[in-house]
C-alpha distance (Angstrom), angle and dihedral (degrees) to the residues before:
residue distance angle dihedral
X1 . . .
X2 3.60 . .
X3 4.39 113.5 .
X4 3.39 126.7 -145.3
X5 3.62 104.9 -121.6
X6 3.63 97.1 -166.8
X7 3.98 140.4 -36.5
X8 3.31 94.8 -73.9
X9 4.26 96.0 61.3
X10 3.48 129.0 89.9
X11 3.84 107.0 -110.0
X12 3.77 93.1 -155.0
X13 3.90 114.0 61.2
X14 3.61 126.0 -152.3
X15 3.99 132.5 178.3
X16 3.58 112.3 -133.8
X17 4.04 113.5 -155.8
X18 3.89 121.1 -165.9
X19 3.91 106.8 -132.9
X20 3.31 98.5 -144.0
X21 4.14 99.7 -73.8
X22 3.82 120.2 150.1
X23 4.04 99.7 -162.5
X24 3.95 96.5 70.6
X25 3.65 96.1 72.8
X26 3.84 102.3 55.0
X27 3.41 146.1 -129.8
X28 4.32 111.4 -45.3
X29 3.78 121.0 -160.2
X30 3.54 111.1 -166.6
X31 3.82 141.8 168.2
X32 3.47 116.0 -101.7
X33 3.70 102.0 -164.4
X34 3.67 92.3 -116.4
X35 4.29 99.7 122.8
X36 3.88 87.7 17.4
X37 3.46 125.6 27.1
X38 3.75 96.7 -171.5
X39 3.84 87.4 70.8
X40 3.84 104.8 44.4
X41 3.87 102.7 128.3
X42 3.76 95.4 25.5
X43 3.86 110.4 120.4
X44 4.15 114.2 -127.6
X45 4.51 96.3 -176.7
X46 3.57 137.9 -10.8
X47 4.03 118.1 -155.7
X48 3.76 81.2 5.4
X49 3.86 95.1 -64.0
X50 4.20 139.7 100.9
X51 3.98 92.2 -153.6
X52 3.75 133.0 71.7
X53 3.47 122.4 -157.5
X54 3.75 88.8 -87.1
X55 3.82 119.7 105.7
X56 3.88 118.8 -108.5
X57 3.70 120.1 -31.4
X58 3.97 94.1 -6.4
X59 3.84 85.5 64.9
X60 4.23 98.0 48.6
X61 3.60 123.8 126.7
X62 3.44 108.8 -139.2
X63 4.35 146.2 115.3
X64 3.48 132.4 60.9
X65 4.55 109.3 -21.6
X66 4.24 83.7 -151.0
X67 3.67 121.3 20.8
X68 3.72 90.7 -91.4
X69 3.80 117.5 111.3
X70 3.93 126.0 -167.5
X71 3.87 114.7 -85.7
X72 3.15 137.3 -98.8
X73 3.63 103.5 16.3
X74 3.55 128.1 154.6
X75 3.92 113.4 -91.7
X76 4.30 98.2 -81.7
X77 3.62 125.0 -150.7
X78 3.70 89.9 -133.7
X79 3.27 140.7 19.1
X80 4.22 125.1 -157.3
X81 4.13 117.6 -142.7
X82 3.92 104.4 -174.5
X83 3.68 105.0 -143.6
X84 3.72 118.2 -159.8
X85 3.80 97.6 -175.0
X86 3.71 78.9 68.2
X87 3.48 111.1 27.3
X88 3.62 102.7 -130.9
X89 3.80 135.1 76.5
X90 3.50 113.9 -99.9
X91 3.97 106.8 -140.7
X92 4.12 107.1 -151.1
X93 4.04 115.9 -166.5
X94 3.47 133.6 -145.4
X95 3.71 129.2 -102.9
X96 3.90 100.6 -165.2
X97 3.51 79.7 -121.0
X98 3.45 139.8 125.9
X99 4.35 137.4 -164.7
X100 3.11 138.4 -173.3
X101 3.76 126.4 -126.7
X102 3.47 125.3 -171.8
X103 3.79 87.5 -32.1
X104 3.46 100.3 -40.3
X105 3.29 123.9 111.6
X106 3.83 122.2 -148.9
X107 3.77 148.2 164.3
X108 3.40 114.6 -98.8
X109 3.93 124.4 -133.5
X110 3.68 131.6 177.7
X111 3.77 144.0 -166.0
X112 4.11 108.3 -110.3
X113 3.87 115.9 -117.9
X114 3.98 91.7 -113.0
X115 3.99 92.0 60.6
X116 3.50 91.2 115.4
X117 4.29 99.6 30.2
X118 3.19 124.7 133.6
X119 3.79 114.7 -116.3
X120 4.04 90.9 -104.2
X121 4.22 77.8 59.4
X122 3.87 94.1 38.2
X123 3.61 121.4 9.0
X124 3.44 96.0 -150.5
X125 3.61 96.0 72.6
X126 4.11 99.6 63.1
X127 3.60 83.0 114.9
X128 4.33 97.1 66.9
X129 3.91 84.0 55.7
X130 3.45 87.8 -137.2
X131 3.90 102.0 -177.9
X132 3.56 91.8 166.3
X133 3.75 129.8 94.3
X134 3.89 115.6 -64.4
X135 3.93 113.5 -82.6
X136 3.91 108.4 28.5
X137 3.99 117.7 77.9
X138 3.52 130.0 -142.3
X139 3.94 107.2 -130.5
X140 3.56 98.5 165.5
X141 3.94 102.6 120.6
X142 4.13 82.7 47.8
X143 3.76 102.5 142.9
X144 3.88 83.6 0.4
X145 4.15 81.7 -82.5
X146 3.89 92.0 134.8
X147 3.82 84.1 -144.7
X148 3.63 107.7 155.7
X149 3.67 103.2 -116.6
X150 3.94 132.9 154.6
X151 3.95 128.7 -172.8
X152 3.62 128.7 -154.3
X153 3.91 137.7 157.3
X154 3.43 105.2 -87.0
X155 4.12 111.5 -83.2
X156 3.79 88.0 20.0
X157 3.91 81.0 -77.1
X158 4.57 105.5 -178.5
X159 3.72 78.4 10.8
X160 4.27 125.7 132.6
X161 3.57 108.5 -93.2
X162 3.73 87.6 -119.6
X163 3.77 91.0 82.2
X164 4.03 88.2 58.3
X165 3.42 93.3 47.5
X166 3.50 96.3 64.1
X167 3.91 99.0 67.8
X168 3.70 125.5 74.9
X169 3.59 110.1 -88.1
X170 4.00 93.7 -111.8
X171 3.64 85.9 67.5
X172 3.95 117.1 120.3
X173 3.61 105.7 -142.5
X174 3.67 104.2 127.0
X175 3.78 108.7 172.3
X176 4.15 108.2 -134.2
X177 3.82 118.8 -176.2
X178 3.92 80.1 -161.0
X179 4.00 92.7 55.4
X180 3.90 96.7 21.5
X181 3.26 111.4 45.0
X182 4.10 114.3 88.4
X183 4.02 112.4 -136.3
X184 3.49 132.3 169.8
X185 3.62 126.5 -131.9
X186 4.35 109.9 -146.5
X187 3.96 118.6 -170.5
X188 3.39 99.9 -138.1
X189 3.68 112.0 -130.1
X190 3.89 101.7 40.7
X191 3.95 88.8 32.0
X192 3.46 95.4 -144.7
X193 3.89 126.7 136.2
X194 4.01 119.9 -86.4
């Protein structure tokens, strides 16, 4: 059972799986490090431009084009992904942490809770025009597409409990920051993702 959390969402939900086609995520022009290594990773355009369809700084090209960062950098607070299934850049913070995986030990970074807010949540992201309930955005005019498309954490996780409310109480969505929260983990002297 999929609820229809407001005029505005689909009432029919449908999975959409990428089969393995390169064309649909666009053309990526990144540094390579070659006249200045402290931008090698860092994306300049993608499909020739430096602006999504958002407005102002919601809508800026910019961060690593990969997950791979340039090396040997001092420890950052932040650290920017651009993500072009979503058309925005998806700002991850450090923890002053670090973990170990598999024997490597990295520094661990991790989307806040108010990624997806609402400005009336988070200020700072007016520019999405969110007008929906805090914690799902509207990415509809991604790519200017007008695909009907919303993004959450997964089980609504950070999310208004309006979104919960919606499904029968049996459901199992349980929202975890431990299991729901999306984190990167960045060897430090290579800076790529673990």
């Amino acid at each position: 059972y999929i609820p229809d959390f407001s005029t505005q969402i689909l009432t029919n939900f449908r999975v959409f799986q990428k089969n393995a086609t390169s064309h649909t995520d666009g053309v990526f022009n990144m540094f390579t490090g070659a006249n200045d290594a402290s931008k090698i990773g860092t994306i300049n355009t993608w499909n020739g431009k430096n602006q999504t369809n958002y407005k102002s700084e919601c809508g800026k090209i910019r961060g690593s084009a990969g997950g791979f960062f340039p090396p040997n950098l001092e420890t950052p607070e932040t650290l920017d992904l651009f993500s072009h299934q979503l058309c925005r850049v998806l700002t991850y913070e450090s923890t002053n942490e670090t973990q170990n995986h598999e024997g490597l030990e990295g520094n661990l970074y991790k989307l806040p809770e108010t990624t997806f807010a609402n400005e009336t949540v988070h200020a700072e992201n007016w520019c999405f025009e969110n007008n929906l309930p805090s914690g799902l955005q509207n990415g509809s005019y991604c790519n200017a597409q007008n695909s009907p498309i919303y993004y959450s954490f997964p089980h609504f996780y950070g999310a208004d409990k309006f979104y919960l409310d919606q499904f029968d109480e049996k459901s199992e969505l349980e929202p975890s920051m431990e299991k729901h929260r999306s984190s990167m983990l960045i060897e430090p002297v290579s800076f790529s993702t673990i």
